[in-house]
Structure formats: structure tokens, C-alpha cells
N, C-alpha and C positions, 0 to 999 in steps of 0.2 A: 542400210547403215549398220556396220560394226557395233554390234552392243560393247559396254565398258567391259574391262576384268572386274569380274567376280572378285577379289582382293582374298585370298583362303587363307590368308595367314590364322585367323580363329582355329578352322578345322588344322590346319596344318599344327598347330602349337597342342592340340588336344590330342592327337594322334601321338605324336611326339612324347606329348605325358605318359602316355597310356603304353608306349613303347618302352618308356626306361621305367617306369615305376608298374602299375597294373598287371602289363603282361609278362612279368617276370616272376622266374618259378625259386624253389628254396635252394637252388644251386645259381642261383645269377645271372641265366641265361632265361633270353625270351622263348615261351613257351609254344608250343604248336597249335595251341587251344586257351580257351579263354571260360570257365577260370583255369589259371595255370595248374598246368601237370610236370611231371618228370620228366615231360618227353619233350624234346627242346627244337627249338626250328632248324637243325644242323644242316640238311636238307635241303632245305628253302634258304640258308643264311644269305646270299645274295638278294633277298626279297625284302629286307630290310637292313643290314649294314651299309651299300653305298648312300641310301636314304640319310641316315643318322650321320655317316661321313658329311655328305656334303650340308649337311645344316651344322655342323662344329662340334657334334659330339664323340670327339676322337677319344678321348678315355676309355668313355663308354663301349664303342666301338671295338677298342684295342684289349679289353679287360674280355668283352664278348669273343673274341679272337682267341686267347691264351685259353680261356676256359673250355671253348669248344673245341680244341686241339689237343686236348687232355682228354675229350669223351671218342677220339676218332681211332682209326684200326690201320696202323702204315699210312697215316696220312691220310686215312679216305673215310668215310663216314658211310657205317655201315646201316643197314636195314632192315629189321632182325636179323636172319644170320648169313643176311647175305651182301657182299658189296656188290651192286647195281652199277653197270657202265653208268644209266643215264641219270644216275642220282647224284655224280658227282659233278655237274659240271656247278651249279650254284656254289657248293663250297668251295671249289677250285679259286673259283672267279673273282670272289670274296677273301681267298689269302691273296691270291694275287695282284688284285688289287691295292690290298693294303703293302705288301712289298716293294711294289713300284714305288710306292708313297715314300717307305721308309727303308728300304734295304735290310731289313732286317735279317741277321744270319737263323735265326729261330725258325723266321717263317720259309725262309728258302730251306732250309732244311726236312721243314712238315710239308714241304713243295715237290723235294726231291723223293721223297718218302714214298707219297703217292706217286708217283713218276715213277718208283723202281716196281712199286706193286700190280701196276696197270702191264708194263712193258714185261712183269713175269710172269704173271696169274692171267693177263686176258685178251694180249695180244696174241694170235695164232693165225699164218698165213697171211698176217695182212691185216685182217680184219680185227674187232677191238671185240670180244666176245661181250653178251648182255651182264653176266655175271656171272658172280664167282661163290658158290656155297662155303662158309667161312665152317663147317660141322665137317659136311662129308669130304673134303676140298675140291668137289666136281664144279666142272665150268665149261657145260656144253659147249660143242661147237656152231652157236644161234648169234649173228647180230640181229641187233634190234634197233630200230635206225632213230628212235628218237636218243638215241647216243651221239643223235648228231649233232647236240649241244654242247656234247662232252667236246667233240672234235673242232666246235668252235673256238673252244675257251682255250684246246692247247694252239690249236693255230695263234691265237693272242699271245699265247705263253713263250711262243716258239724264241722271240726276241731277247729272252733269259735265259730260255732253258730250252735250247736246238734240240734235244729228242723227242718235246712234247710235239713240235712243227713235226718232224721227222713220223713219229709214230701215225699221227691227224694226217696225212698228207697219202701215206701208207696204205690207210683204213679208205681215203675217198678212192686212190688210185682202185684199191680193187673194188668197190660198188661198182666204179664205170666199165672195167673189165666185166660185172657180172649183169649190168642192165644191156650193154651193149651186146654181150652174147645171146641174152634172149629178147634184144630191141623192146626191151622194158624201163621206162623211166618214173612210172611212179613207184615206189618201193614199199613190197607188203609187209605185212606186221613181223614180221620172222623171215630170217634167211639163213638157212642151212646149207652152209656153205661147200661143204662136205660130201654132199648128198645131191649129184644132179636128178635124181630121178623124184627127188622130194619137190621139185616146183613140180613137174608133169602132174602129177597124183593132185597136191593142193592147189591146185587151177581148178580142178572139176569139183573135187571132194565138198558136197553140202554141209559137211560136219563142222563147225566151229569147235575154236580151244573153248575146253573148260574153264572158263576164267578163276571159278570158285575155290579151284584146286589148283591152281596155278601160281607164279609167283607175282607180285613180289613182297607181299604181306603174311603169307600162310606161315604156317609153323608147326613142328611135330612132323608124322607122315606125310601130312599134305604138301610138306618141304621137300621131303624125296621123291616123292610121286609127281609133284611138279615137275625136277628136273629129269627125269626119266620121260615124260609127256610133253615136255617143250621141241622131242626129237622126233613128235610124231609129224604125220604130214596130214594137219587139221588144215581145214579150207584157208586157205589165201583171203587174207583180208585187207584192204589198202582203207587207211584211215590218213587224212591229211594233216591233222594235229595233234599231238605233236609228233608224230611218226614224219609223213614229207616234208612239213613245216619247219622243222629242226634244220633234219638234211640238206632243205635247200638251203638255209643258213649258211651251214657251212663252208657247204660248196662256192657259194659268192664271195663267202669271207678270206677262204683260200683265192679266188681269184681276186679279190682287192689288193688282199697281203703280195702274193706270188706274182699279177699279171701272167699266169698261166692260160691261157684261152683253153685248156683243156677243161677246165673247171667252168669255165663260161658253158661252153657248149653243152656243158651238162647240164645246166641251169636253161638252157635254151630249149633244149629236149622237153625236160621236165615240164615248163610253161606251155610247151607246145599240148605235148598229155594231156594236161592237168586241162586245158582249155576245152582240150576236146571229151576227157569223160567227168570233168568234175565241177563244171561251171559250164553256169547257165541263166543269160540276163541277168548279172550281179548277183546272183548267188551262188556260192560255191557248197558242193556239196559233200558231207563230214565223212560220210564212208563210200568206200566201193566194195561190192561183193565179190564172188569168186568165175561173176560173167558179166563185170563191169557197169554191173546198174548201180545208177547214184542214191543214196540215202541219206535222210536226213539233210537238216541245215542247221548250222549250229556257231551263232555269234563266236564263241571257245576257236571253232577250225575257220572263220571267214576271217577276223582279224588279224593272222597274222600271215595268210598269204595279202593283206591290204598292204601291211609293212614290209614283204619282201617287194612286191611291186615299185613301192615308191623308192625303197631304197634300190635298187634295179637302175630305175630310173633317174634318179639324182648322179649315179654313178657314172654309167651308158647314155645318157638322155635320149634311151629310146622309147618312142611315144605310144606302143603299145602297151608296157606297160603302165603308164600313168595313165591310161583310160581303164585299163582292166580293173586299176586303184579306184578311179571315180566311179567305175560302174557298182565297183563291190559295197562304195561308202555308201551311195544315193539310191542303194538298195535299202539297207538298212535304215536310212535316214524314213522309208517309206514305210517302214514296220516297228516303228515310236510308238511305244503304249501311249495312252491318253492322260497318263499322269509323268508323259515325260522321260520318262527310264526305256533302255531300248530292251527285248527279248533275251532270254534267254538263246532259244531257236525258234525257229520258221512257227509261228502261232500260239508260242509260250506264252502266260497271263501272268509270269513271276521275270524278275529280274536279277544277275546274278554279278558283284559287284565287280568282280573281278574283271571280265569279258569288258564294261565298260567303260573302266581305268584303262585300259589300253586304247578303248574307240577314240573316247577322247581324248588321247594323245594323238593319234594319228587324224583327228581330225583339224587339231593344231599345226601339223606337220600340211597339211594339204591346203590349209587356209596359207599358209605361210607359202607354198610353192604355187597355187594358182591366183591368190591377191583377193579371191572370192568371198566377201563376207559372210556369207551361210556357213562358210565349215568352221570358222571361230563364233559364231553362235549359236551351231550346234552343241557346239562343244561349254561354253556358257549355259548355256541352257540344261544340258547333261548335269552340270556338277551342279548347280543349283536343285536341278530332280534329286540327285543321287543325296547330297546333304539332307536335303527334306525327308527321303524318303524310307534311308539305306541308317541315318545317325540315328543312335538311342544312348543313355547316359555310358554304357560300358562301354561307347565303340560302335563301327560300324557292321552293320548285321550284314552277313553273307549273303543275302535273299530279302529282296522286297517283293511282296505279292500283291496283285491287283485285289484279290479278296481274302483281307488279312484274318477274318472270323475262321477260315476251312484250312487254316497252316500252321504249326506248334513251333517250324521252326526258322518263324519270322526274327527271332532274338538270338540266334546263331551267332557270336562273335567268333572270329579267329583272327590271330595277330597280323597271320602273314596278307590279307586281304588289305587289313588296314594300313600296313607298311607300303602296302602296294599303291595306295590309292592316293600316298604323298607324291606320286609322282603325276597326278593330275596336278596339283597346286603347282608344282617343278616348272610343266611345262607353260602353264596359264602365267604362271609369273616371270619367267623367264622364253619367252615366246620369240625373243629376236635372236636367241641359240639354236632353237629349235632344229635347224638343218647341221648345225656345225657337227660333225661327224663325232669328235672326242666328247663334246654335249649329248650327242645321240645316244653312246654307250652307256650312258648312264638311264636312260629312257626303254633303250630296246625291248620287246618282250619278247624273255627264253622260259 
């Protein structure tokens, strides 16, 4: 029997609070940390503006909009000193969004901006480089494929603004040039486009990138030195989230948009791979090495190939992937801490809230396509754990652990979590949208 809804307008209305008042810093904007700092969620701003839209807080919304366009560089939202391809797809998303809404000449302008500075600083041959050092003005020649959210958001964009389609459409064409040359479809952390003799080498090479000294956070030397060592050819490493996770995105999303079958087929590849080295009985696994051995499991990389499957499926109706969906969920469903909350990864004792705002969406989404009561009480179930477990008076904490005495950072708030996790309540309350496609984008996880 279907347990009732949960009804979360409580938690929904406290989050809400905690969004326009609490987590807000001395410049007006929500901050990236809790208690508020300087440093503002510009970054993440899609992680909480369509939220606050769709519950009627357009003011609010639109004053967070003006103000965070004042802090941004050509329209794009930099990162210390660097503008990052895949940092920009959230803010993107977020003017664009509200444009659609309102036409406004402001924001297509701060639209265009970013549009003229991507298409000069970071297109090259094709591809959408990782980034652009705003100091030295270097901008290796690396994509980095979790940019393939970026290439979602202009594919979306493309219906305003034809070069954003045009550039995205560009950047897929030549991935499938450069997997199909080397019959490769999961795509590693780094591709040096420039450079064929750079996969040979990083196929073998045991040596991992420096992460420490690398970018996208360092600063000073470690800023030069990063971009000078992102051209090295350190081992090949294929991570599925969001590095393929993005990619394949996109790729469907251009064949939604386009009905290109060329983008299909990429996405057919890809599945076919990804079945064969990185899943296994419903679990998918988060890295691959530089000789294709699987590692790790990690709720963060199993959720959101759950959500390209279904969405695959609802598209195609084809039936392998909606089993691939039920295998990944009812794996997961089999590794439920005992107080409720699901894992981090494969034998984690902590929970991370993030990972589970999205299970639980998608478990709404599969209740709703197979008619099966268990995934809408799992999913019941979930947000009741998480309320109990994850609430404290400031907000919801990042991390709930099964032994709260051996953890300091059980009371960890951040904004963007908590903005996130209104879209549990989104979907538990609004459950007979749940497939409607332009409902969906509101839901998505990028």
C-alpha cells in the first residue's frame, strides 16, 4: 500500500526562511557557507534561484540576479583568477532562465557577454577549452568534459541565442570525431586535443595529476604551475561524475533538441561502455583507472547515470535502459543505513544530503513510470530519515553519521544543500508533474 505524502511544507517554509534571511551575506546575496561570508553562491546560483522562483519569490530572486551580475567578469562568473568552462553552466542557466520569463534587455545583454567571451577566450578547433587564466591570459589547449553541462545549458540557450546551439553542437561534433578515432566512448578527465601522442603515453602512464597543485582553486605559483602541468600526460583517468555524467547529458539533450541520430548513437556507445567496464549488478562504479579497472561506488556518480537512464527511456522507450534504472535504484535501496538515510558509497556509516535529494527524486520519477508502491515509499521514507536526521535549528547539516560522538562535522550547514533539498518537497508535492518534461528541468540534477 502507497504510504501518504509526507506534506513538507514545514521544512519547505524553514528553508525558504533560512534562504532570504540567514543565509545571506552583507552584500545581499546568499552565501556559499553558513554562517555567511563574502563569498556568494554565484557558481551554484541555479542551486537555489529556480527554487525561490517557483515558490513566488521573484523580487527576491531578481534583486539576487542584478546583484550577482555586478560581481561577474564578461558575463561569466569567475573563480579566483580563473574563468572555469564548467562553472559556468549554473549561472548561465539562472540568467537564462529568468530571461525567458522576462525579456529582459539587461539580462540578454549579461547573456551575450558571456557568449562573446566563451566563443573568443575558449573555443579553439572545436572544442570549449577547460579554462581561461584571467592573470596570465593562458588557456590551454585541455577540454574537460564535465563542461558538458556548460554545453547543455547553451544547447537550451540555442532557441535565443543561435551561437550558443551553434558553439555546443561544435564542441559534441568533435568529442565523437575524437572517441571514434580511438573507438573510445567513455571520456577521460583531460583531453589534449592538440597532442595525439598525449593519450598513447596517458593510457599507460601510473602517474596521476597533482590535484594539490592543480587547478581550479589554487592561487599564486600553484596557478602557473597548474596551467603549465594540466599539458602534461599524467595517467588517464575516467570518472563517471561528473565528467561522463554531464557529457552524456548533453549529448541526449542535443538529440532531443536536434533529432540528430548522430548524438543518439553517441549516447548508445557510451551505454554500451559504461555497461561493460563500469557497472556491475546495480552498481556503477565512480572511477576507472589507466587499465580499465573499476573503483569505488559512490551514490554522488550512481544517481545521475539512474536519471540519464530513465530519462533515455521515457524518450526512446527503450527497455534496457529502464532496467539498467531499476537495477541501479534496488541496489541502493539494498544498502539503507538502519536509521534510514542511504550511504554515502558502497559501505559508508555517514550520509551526505546532497546524493539523497536527488535519490529521492528519482525514486518519485520511477514510482510514477512503473505504478510500484515501494519507490514512492522509499522515497517517503527517505525524507522523513533525512528531516529527522540531517535538520538542526541553523538548517540542514551536510552529513549525518551513524556515530555522531567520532564526527565535529556533524553541524556543517551550507546554503546550497539546503536549497537543494526543496526540490524533494517539489517533487513529493507535485508528484503528478513529475514526468512532464518542462517540470522535469526544474528537477534535473547538473
Amino acid at each position: 500500500m502507497k504510504m501518504d505524502n509526507p506534506e513538507p511544507r514545514k521544512e519547505t517554509e524553514f528553508i525558504v526562511d533560512k534562504l532570504l534571511h540567514d543565509f545571506v551575506n552583507d552584500e545581499g546575496l546568499v552565501s556559499a557557507c553558513y554562517p555567511p561570508t563574502g563569498a556568494a553562491l554565484l557558481k551554484d546560483f541555479n542551486d537555489y534561484i529556480p527554487f525561490l522562483a517557483f515558490y513566488g519569490y521573484h523580487d527576491f530572486v531578481d534583486e539576487q540576479v542584478r546583484k550577482g551580475t555586478n560581481k561577474c567578469v564578461n558575463g561569466l562568473v569567475p573563480v579566483g583568477k580563473r574563468i572555469l568552462s564548467w562553472r559556468q553552466d549554473e549561472w548561465l542557466e539562472a540568467l537564462f532562465e529568468r530571461y525567458r520569463l522576462n525579456q529582459s534587455p539587461e539580462l540578454a545583454a549579461a547573456l551575450e557577454s558571456g557568449l562573446e567571451f566563451i566563443a573568443k577566450h575558449l573555443v579553439e578547433e572545436g572544442f570549449i577549452k577547460s579554462f581561461y587564466n584571467l592573470d596570465s591570459g593562458r588557456s590551454p589547449s585541455v577540454f574537460d568534459p564535465r563542461t558538458g553541462a556548460l554545453l547543455e545549458v547553451l544547447i537550451d540557450m540555442g532557441e535565443y541565442f543561435p551561437r550558443a546551439m551553434d558553439m555546443a553542437l561544435r564542441c559534441l561534433d568533435r568529442i565523437i570525431e575524437w572517441s571514434e578515432h580511438r573507438a573510445q566512448y567513455l571520456i577521460p578527465n583531460f583531453i589534449v586535443y592538440k597532442h595525439s601522442f598525449y593519450d598513447t603515453i596517458s593510457r599507460n602512464n601510473p602517474i596521476p595529476i597533482p590535484e594539490r597543485i592543480l587547478y581550479p582553486y589554487v592561487h599564486g605559483w600553484r596557478s602557473a604551475v597548474g596551467d603549465w602541468m594540466i599539458m602534461l600526460p599524467f595517467q588517464q583517468r575516467i570518472k563517471l561524475a561528473k565528467q561522463n555524467s554531464n557529457l552524456i547529458h548533453a549529448f541526449f539533450r542535443a538529440y532531443m533538441i536536434t533529432e540528430n541520430h548522430t548524438y543518439f548513437r553517441f549516447v548508445e556507445k557510451w551505454f554500451e561502455h559504461f555497461k561493460t567496464y563500469m557497472y556491475e549488478n546495480g552498481r556503477c562504479y565512480s572511477f576507472l583507472d589507466h587499465r580499465m579497472r573499476g573503483d569505488k561506488v559512490k551514490l554522488s556518480h550512481n544517481h545521475p547515470v539512474l536519471e540519464t537512464c530513465i530519462d533515455v527511456y521515457l524518450f526512446t522507450g527503450q527497455e534496457a535502459y529502464l532496467q539498467t534504472a531499476i537495477g541501479i535504484a534496488d541496489y541502493w535501496i539494498t544498502r539503507r543505513l538502519p536509521n534510514g538515510l542511504y550511504p554515502a558509497f558502497e559501505d559508508a556509516t555517514y550520509a551526505f544530503l546532497d546524493d539523497q535529494t536527488d535519490l529521492l527524486v528519482l525514486f518519485v520519477r520511477l514510482w510514477k513510470i512503473l505504478e510500484n508502491p515501494q519507490y514512492w515509499d522509499e522515497a517517503v521514507q527517505l525524507y522523513q530519515a533525512i528531516v529527522h536526521h540531517h535538520m538542526t535549528q541553523s538548517g540542514l547539516a551536510t552529513y549525518s553519521y551513524m556515530d555522531t560522538t567520532q564526527h565535529s562535522d556533524n553541524s556543517i550547514i551550507e546554503p546550497k544543500y539546503n536549497a537543494l533539498f526543496l526540490k524533494a518537497g517539489i517533487a513529493l508535492e507535485n508528484h503528478d508533474r513529475i514526468l512532464d518534461e518542462d517540470f522535469w528541468l526544474l528537477l534535473r540534477d547538473r
